[in-house]
N, CA, C, O and CB atoms as a CASP TS submission, in Angstrom:
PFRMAT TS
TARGET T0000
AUTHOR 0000-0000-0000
METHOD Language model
MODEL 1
PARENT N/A
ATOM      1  N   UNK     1      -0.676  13.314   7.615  1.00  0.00           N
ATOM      2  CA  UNK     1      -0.308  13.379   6.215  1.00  0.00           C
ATOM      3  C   UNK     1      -1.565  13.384   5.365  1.00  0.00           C
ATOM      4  O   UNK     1      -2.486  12.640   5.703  1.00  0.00           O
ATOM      5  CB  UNK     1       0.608  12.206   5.831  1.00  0.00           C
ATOM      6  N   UNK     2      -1.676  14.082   4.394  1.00  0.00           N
ATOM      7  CA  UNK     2      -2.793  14.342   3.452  1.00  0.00           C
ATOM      8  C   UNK     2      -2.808  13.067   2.467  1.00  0.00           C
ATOM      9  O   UNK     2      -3.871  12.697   1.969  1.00  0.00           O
ATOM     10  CB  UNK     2      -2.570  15.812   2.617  1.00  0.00           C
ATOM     11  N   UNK     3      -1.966  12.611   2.285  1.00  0.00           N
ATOM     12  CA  UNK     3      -2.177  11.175   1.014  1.00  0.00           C
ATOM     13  C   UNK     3      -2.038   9.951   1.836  1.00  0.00           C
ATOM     14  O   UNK     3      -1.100   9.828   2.623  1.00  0.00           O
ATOM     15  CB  UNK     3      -0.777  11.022  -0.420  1.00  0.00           C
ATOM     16  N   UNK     4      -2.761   9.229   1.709  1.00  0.00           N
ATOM     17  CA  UNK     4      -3.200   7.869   2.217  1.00  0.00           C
ATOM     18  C   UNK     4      -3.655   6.888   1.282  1.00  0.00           C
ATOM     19  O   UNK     4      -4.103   7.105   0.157  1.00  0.00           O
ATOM     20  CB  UNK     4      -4.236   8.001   3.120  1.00  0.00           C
ATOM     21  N   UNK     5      -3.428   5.309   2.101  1.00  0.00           N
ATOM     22  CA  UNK     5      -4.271   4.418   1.697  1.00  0.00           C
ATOM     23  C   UNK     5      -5.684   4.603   1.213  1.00  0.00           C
ATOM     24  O   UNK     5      -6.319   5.495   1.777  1.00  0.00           O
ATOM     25  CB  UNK     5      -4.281   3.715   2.554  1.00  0.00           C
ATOM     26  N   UNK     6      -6.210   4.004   0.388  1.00  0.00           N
ATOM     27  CA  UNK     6      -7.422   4.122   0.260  1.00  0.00           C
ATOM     28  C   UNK     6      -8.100   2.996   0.435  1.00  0.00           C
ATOM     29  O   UNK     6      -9.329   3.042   0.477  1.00  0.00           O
ATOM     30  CB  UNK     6      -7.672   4.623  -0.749  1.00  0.00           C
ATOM     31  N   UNK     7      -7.438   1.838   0.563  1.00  0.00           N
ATOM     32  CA  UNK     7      -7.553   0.489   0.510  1.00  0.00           C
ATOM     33  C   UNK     7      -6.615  -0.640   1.204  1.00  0.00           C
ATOM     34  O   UNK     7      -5.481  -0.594   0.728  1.00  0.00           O
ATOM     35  CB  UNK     7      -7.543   0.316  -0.708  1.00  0.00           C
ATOM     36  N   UNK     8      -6.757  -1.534   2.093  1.00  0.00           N
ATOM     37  CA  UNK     8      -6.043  -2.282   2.624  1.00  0.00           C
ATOM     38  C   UNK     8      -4.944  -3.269   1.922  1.00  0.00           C
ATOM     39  O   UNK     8      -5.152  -4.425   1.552  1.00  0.00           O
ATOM     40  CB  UNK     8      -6.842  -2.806   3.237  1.00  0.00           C
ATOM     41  N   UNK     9      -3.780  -2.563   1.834  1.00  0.00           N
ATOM     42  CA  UNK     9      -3.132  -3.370   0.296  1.00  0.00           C
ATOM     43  C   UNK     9      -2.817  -4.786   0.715  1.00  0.00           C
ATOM     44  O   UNK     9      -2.891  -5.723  -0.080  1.00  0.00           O
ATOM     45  CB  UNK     9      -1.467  -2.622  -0.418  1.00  0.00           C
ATOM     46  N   UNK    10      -2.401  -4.949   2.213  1.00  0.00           N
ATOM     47  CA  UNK    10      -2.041  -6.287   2.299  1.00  0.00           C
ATOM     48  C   UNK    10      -3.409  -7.340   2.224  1.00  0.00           C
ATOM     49  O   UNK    10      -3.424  -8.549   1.990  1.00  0.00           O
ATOM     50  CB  UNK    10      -1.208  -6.426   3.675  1.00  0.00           C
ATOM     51  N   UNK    11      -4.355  -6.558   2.465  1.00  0.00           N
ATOM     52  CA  UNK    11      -5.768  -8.035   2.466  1.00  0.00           C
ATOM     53  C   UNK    11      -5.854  -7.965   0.925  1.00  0.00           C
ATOM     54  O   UNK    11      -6.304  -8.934   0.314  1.00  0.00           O
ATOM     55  CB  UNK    11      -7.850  -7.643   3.430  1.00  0.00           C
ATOM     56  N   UNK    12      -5.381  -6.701   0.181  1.00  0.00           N
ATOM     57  CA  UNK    12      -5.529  -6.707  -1.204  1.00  0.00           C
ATOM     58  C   UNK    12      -4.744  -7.914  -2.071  1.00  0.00           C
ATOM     59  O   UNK    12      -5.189  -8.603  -2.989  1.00  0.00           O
ATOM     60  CB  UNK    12      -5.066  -5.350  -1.629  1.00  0.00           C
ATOM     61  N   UNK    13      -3.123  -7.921  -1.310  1.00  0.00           N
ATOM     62  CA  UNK    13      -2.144  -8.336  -2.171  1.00  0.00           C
ATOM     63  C   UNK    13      -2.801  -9.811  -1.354  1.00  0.00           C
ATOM     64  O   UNK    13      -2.900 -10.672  -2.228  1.00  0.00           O
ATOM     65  CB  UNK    13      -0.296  -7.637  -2.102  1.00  0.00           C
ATOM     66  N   UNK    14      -3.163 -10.241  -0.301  1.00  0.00           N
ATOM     67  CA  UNK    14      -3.657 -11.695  -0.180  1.00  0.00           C
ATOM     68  C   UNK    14      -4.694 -11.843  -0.810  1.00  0.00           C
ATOM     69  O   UNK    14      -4.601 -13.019  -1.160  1.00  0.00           O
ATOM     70  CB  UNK    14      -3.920 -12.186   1.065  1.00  0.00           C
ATOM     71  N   UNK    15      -5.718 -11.431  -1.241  1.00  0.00           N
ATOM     72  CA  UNK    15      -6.664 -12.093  -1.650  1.00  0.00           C
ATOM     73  C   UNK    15      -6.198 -11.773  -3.629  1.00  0.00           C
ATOM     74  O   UNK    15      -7.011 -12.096  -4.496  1.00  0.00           O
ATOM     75  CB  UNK    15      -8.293 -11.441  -0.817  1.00  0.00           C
ATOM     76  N   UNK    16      -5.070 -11.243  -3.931  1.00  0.00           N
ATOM     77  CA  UNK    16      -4.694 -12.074  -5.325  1.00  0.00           C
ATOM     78  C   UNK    16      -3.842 -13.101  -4.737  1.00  0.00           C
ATOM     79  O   UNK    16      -3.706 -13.918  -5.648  1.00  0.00           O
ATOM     80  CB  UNK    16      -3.823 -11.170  -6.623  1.00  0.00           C
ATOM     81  N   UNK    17      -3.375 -13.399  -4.007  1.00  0.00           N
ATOM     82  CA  UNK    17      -2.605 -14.841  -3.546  1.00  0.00           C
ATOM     83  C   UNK    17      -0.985 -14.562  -3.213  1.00  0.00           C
ATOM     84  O   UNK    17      -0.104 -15.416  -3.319  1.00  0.00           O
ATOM     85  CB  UNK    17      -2.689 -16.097  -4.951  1.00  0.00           C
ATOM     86  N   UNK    18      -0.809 -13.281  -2.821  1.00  0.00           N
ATOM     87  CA  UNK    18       0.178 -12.618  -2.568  1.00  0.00           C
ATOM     88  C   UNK    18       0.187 -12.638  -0.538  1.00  0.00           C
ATOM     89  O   UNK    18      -0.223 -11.633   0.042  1.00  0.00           O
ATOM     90  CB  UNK    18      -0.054 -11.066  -3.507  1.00  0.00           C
ATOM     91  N   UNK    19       0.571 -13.581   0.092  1.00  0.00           N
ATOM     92  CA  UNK    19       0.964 -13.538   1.062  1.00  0.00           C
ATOM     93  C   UNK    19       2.102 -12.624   1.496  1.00  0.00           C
ATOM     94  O   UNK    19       2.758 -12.075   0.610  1.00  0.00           O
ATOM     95  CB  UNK    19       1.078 -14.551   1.197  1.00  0.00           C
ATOM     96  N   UNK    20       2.388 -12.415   2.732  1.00  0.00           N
ATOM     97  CA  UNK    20       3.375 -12.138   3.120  1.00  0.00           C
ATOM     98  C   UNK    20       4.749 -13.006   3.066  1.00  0.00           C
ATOM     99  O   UNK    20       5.800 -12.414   2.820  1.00  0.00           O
ATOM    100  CB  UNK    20       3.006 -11.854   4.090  1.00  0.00           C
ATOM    101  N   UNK    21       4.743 -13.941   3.219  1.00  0.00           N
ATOM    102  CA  UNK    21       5.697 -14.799   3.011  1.00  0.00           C
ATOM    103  C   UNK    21       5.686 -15.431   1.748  1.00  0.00           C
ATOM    104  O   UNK    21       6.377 -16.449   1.716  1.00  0.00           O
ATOM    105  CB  UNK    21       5.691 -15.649   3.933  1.00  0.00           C
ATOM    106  N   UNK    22       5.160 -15.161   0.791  1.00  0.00           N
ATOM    107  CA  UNK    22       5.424 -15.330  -0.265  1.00  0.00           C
ATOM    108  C   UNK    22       5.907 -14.064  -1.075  1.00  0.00           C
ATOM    109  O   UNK    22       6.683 -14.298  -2.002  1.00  0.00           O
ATOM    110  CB  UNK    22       4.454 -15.939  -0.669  1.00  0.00           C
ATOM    111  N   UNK    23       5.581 -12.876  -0.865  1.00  0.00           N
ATOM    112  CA  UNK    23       6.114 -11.223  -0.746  1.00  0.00           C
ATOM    113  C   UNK    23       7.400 -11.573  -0.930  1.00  0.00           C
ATOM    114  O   UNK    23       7.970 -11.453  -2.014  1.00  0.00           O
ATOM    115  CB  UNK    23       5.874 -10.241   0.768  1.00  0.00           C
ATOM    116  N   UNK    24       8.126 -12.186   0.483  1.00  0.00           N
ATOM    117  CA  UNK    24       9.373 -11.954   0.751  1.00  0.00           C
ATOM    118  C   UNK    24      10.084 -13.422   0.375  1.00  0.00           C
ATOM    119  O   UNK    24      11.304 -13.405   0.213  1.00  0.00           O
ATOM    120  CB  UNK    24       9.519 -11.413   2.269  1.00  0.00           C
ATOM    121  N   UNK    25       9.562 -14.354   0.268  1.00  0.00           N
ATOM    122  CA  UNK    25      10.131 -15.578  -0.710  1.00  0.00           C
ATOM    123  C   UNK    25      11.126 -14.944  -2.229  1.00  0.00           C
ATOM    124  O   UNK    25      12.332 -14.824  -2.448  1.00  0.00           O
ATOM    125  CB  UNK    25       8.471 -16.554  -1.366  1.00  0.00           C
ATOM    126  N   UNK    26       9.986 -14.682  -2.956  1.00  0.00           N
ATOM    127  CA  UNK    26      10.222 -13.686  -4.225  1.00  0.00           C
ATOM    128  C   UNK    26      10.639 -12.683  -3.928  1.00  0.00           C
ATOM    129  O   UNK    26      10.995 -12.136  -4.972  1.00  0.00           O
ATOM    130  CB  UNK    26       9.215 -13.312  -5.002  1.00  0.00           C
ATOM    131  N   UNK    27      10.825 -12.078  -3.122  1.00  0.00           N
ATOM    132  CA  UNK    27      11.557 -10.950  -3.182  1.00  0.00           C
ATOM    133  C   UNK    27      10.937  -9.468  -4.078  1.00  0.00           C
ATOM    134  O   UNK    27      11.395  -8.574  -4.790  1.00  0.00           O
ATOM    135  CB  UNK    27      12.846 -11.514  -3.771  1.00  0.00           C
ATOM    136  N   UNK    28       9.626  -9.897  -3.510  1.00  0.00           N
ATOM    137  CA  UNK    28       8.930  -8.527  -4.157  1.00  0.00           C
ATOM    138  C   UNK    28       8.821  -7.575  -4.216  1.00  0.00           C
ATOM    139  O   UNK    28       8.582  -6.824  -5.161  1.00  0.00           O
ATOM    140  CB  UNK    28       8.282  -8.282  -4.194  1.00  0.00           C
ATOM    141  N   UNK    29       9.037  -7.373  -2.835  1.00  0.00           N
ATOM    142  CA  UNK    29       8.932  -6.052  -1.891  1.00  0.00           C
ATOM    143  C   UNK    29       9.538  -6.536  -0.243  1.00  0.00           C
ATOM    144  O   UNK    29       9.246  -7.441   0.539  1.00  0.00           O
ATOM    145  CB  UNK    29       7.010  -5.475  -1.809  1.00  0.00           C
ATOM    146  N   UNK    30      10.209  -5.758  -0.239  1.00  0.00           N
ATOM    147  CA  UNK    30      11.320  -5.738   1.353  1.00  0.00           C
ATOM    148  C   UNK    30      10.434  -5.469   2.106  1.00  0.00           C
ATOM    149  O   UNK    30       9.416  -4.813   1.883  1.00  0.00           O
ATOM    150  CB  UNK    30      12.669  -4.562   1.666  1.00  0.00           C
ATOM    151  N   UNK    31      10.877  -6.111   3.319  1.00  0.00           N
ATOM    152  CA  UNK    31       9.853  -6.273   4.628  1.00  0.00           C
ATOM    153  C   UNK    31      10.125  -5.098   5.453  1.00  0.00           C
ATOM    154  O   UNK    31       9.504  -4.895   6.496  1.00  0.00           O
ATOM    155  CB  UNK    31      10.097  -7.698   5.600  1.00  0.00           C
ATOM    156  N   UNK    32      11.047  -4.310   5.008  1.00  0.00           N
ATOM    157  CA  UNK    32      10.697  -2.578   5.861  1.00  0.00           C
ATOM    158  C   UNK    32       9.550  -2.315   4.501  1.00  0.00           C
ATOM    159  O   UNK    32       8.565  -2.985   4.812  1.00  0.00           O
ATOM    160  CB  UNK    32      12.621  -0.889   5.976  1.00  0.00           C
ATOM    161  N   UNK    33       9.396  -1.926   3.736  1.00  0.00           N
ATOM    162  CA  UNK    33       8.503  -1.726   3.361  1.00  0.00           C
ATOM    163  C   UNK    33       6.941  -2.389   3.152  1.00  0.00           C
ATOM    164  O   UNK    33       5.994  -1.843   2.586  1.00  0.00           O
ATOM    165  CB  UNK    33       9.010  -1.487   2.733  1.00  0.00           C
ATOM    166  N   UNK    34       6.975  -3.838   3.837  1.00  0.00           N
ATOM    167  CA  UNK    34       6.080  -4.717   4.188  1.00  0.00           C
ATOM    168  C   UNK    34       5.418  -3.754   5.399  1.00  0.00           C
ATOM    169  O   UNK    34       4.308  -3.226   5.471  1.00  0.00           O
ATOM    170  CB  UNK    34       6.747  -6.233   4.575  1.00  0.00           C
ATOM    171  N   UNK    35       6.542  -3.745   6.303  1.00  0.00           N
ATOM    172  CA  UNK    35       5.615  -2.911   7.516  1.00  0.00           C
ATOM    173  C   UNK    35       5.577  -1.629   7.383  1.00  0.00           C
ATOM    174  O   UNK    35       4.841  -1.209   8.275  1.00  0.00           O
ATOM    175  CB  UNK    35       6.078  -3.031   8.951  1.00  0.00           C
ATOM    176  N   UNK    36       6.048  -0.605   6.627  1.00  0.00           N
ATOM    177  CA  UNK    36       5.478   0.513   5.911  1.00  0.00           C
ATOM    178  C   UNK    36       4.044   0.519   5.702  1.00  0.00           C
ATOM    179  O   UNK    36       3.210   1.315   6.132  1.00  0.00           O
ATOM    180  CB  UNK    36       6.063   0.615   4.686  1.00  0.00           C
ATOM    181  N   UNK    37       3.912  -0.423   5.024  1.00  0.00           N
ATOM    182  CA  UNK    37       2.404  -0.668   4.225  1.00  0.00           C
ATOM    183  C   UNK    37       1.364  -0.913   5.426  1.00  0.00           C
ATOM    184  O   UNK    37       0.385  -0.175   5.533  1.00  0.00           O
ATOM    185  CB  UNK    37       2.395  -2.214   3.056  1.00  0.00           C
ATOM    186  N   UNK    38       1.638  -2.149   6.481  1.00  0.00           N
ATOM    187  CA  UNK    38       0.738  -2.122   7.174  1.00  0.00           C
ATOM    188  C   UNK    38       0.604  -0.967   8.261  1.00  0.00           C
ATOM    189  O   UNK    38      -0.534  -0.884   8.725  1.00  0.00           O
ATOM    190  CB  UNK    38       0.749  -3.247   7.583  1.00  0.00           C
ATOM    191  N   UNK    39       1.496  -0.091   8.745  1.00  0.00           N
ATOM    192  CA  UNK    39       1.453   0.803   9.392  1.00  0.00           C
ATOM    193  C   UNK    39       0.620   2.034   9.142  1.00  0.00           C
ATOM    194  O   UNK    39       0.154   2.940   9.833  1.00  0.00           O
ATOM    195  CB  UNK    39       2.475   0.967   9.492  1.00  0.00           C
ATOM    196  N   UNK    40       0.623   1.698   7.889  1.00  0.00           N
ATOM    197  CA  UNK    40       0.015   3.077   6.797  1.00  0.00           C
ATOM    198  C   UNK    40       0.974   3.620   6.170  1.00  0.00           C
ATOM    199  O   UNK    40       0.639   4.279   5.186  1.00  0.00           O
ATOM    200  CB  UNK    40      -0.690   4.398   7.477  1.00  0.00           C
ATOM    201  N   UNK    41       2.281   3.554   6.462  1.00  0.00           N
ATOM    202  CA  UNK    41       2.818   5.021   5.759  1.00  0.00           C
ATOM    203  C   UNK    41       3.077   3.988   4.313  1.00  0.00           C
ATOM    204  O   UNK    41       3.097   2.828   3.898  1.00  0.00           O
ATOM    205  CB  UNK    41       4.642   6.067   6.687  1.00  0.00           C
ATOM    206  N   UNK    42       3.279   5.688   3.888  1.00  0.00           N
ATOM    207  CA  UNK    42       3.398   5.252   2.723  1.00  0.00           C
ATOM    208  C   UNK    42       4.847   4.934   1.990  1.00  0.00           C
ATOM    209  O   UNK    42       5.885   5.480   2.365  1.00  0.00           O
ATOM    210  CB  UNK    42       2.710   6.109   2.111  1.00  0.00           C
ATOM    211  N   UNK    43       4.799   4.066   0.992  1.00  0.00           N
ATOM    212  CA  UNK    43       6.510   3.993   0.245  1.00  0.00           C
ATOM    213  C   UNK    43       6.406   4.528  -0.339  1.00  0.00           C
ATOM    214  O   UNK    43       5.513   5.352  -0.537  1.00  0.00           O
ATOM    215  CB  UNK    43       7.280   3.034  -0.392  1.00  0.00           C
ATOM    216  N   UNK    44       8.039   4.070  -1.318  1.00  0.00           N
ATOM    217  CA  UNK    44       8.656   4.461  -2.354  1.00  0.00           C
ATOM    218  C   UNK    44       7.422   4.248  -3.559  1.00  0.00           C
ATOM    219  O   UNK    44       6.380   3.615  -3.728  1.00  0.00           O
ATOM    220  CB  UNK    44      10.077   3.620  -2.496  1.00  0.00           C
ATOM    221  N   UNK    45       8.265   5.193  -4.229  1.00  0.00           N
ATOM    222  CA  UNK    45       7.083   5.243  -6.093  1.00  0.00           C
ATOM    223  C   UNK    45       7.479   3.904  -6.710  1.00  0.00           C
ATOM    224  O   UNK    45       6.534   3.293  -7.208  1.00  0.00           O
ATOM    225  CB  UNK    45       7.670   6.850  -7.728  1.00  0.00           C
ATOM    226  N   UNK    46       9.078   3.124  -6.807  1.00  0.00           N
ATOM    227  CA  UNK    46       9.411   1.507  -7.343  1.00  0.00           C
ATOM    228  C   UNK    46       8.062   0.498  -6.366  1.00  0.00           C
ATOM    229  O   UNK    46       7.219  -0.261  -6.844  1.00  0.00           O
ATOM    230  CB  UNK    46      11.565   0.902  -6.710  1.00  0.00           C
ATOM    231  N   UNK    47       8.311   0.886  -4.809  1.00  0.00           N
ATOM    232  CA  UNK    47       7.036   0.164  -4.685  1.00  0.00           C
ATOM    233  C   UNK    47       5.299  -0.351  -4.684  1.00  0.00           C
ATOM    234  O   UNK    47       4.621  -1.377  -4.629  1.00  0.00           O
ATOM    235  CB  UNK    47       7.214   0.156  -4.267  1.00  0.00           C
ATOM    236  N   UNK    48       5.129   1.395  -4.802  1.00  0.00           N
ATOM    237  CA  UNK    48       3.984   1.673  -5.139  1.00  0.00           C
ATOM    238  C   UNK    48       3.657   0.800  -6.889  1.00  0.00           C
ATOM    239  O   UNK    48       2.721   0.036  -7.123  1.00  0.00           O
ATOM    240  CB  UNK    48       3.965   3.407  -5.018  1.00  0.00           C
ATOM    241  N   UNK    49       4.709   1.219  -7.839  1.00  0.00           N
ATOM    242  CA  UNK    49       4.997   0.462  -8.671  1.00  0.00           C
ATOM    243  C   UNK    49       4.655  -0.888  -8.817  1.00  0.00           C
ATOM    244  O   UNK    49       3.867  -1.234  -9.697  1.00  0.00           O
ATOM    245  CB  UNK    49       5.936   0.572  -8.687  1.00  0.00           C
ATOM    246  N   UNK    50       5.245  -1.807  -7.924  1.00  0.00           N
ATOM    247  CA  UNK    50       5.194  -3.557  -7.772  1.00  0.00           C
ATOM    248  C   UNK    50       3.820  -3.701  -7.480  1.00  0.00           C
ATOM    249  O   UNK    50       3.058  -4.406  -8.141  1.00  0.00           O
ATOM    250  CB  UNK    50       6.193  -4.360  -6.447  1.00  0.00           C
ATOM    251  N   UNK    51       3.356  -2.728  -6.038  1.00  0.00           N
ATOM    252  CA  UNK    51       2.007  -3.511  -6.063  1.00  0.00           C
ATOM    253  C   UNK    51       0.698  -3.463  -7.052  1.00  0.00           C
ATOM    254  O   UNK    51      -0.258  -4.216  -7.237  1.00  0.00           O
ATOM    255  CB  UNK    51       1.496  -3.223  -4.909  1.00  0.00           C
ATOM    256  N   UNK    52       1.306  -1.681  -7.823  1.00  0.00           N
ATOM    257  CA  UNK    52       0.034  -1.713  -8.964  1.00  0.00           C
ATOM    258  C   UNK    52       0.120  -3.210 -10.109  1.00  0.00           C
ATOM    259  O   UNK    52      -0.671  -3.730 -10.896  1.00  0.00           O
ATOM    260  CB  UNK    52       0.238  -0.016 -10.104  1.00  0.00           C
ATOM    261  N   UNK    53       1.251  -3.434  -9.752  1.00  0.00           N
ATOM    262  CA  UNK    53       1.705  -4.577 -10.827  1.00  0.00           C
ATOM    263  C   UNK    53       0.670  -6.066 -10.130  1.00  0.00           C
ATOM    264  O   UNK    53      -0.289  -6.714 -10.550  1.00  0.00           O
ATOM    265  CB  UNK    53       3.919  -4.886 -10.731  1.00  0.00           C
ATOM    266  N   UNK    54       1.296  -6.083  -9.217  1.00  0.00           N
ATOM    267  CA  UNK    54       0.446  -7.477  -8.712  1.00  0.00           C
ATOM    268  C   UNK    54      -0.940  -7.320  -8.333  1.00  0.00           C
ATOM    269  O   UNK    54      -1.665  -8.303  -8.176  1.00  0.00           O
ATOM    270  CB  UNK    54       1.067  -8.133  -7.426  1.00  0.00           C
ATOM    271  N   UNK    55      -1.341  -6.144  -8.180  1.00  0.00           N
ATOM    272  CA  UNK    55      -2.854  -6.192  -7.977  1.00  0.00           C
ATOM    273  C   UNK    55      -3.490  -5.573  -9.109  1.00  0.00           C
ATOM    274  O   UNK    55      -4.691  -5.301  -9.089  1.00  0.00           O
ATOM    275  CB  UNK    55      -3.327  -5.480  -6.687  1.00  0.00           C
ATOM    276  N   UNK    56      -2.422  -5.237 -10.525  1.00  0.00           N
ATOM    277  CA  UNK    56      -3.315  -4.890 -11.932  1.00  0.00           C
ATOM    278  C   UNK    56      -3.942  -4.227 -11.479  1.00  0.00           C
ATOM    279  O   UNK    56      -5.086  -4.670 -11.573  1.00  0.00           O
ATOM    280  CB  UNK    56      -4.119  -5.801 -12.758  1.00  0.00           C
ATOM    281  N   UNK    57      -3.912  -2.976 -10.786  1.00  0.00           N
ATOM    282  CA  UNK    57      -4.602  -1.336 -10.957  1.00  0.00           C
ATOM    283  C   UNK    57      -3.297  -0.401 -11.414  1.00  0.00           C
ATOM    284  O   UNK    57      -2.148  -0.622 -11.796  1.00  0.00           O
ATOM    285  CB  UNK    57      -5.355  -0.597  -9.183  1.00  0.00           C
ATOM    286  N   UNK    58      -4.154   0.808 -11.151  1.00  0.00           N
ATOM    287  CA  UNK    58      -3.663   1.989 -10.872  1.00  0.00           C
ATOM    288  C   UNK    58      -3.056   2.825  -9.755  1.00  0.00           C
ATOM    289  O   UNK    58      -3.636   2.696  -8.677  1.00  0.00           O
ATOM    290  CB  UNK    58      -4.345   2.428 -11.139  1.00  0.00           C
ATOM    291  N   UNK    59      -2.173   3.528  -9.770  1.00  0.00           N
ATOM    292  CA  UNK    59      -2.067   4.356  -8.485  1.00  0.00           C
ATOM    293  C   UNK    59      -2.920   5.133  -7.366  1.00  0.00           C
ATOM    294  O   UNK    59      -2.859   5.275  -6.145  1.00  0.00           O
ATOM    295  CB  UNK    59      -1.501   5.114  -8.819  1.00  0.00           C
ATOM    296  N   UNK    60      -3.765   5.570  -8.437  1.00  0.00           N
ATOM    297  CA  UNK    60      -4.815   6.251  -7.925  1.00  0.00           C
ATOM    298  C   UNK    60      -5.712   4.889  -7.116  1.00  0.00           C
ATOM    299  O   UNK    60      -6.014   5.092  -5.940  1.00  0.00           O
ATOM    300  CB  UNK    60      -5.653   7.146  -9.260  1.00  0.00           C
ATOM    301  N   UNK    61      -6.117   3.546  -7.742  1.00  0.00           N
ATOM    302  CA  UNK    61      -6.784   2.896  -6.624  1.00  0.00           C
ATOM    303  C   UNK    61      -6.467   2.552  -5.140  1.00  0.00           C
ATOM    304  O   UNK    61      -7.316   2.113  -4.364  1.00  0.00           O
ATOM    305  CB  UNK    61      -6.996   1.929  -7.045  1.00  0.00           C
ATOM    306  N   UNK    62      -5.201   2.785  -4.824  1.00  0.00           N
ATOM    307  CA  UNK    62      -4.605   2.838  -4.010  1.00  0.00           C
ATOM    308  C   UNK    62      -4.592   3.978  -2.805  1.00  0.00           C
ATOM    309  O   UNK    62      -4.821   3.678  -1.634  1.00  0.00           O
ATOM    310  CB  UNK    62      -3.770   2.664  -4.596  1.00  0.00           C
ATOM    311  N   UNK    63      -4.294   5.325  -3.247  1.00  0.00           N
ATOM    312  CA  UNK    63      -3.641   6.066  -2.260  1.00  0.00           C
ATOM    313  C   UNK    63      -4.917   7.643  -2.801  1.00  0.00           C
ATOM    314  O   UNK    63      -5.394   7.568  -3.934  1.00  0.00           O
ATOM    315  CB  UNK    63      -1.441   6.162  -2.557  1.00  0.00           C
ATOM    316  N   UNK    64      -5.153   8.388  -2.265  1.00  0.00           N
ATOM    317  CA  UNK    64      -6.147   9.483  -2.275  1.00  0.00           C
ATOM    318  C   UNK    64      -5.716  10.150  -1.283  1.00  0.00           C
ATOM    319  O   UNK    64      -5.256   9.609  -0.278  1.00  0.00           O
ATOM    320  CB  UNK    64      -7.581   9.172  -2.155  1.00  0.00           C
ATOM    321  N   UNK    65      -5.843  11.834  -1.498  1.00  0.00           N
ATOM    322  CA  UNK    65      -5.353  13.083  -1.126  1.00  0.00           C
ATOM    323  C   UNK    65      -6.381  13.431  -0.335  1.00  0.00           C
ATOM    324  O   UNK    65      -7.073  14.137  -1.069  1.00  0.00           O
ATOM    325  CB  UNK    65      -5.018  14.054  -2.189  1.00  0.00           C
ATOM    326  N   UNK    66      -6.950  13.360   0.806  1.00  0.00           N
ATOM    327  CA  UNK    66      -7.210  14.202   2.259  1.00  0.00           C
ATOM    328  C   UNK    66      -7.123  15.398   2.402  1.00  0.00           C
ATOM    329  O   UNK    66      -6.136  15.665   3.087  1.00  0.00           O
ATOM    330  CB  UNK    66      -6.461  13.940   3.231  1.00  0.00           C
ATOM    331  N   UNK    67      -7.902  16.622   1.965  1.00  0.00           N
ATOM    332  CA  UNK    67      -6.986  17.716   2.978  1.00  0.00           C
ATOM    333  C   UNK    67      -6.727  17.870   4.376  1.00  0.00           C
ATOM    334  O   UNK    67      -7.514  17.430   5.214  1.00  0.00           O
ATOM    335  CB  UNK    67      -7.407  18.848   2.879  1.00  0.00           C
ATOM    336  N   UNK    68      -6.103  18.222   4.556  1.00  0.00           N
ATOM    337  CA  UNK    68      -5.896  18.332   6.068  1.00  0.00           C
ATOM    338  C   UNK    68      -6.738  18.475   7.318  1.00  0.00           C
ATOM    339  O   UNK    68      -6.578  18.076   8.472  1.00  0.00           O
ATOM    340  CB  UNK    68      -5.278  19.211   6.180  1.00  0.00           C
ATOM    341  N   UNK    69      -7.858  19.298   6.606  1.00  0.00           N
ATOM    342  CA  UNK    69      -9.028  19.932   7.650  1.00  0.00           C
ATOM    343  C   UNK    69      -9.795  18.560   7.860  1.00  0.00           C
ATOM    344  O   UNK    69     -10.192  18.222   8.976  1.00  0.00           O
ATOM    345  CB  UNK    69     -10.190  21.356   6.912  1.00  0.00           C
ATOM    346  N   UNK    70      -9.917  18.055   7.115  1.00  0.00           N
ATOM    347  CA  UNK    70     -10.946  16.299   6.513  1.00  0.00           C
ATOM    348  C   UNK    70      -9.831  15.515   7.528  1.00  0.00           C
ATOM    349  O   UNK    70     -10.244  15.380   8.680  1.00  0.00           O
ATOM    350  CB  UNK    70     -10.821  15.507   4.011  1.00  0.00           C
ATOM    351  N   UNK    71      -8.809  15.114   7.323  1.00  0.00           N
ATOM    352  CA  UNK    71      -7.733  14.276   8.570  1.00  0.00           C
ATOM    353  C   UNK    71      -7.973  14.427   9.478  1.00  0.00           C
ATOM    354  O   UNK    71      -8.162  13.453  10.207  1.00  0.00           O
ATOM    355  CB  UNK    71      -6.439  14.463   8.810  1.00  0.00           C
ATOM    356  N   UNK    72      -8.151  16.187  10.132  1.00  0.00           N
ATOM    357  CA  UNK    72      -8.234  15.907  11.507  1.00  0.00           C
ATOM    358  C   UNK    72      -9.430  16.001  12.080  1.00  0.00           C
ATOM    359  O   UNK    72      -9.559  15.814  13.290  1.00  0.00           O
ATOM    360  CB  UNK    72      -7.467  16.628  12.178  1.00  0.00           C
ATOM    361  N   UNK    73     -10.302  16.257  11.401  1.00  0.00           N
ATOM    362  CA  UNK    73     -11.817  16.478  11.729  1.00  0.00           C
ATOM    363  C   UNK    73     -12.060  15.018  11.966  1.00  0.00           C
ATOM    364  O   UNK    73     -12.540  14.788  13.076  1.00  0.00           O
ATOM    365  CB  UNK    73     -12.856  17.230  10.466  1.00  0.00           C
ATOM    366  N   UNK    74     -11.836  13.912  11.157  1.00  0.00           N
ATOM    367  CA  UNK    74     -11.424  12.321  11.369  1.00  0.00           C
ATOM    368  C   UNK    74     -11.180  11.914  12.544  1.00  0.00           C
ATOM    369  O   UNK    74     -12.006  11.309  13.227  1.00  0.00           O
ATOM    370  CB  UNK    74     -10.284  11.890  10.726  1.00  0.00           C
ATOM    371  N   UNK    75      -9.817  12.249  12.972  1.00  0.00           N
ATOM    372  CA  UNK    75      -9.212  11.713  14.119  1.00  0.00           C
ATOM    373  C   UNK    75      -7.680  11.725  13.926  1.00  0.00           C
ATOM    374  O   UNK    75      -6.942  11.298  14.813  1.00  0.00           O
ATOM    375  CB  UNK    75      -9.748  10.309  14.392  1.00  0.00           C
TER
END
């Protein structure tokens, strides 16, 4: 897939004090989409949403467009 992480959101959302089990205490974000996130893939735009919220960025700090040739030349 050409759009990716750009940044590790879960060491992101812990180091504002956003655990995983506190994620799903509050009910922030659903734990299929918990392991979405750590898998890489990507979610929904409502969740992409929540985390720009709790980590106060943007979309763009998050996720960046790859072309394809750049992915697999990668690995």
């Amino acid at each position: 897939m050409a759009i990716r992480y750009k940044v590790d959101i879960m060491a992101e959302l812990k180091q504002k004090g956003y655990s995983s089990t506190k994620i799903r205490e509050e009910k922030l974000i659903g734990q299929s989409y918990l392991q979405q996130i750590r898998h890489g893939d990507l979610v929904s735009w409502k969740t992409l949403d929540t985390i720009c919220s709790l980590l106060d960025c943007q979309p763009g700090d998050l996720i960046e467009y790859v072309r394809e040739a750049d992915v697999n030349e990668r690995g």
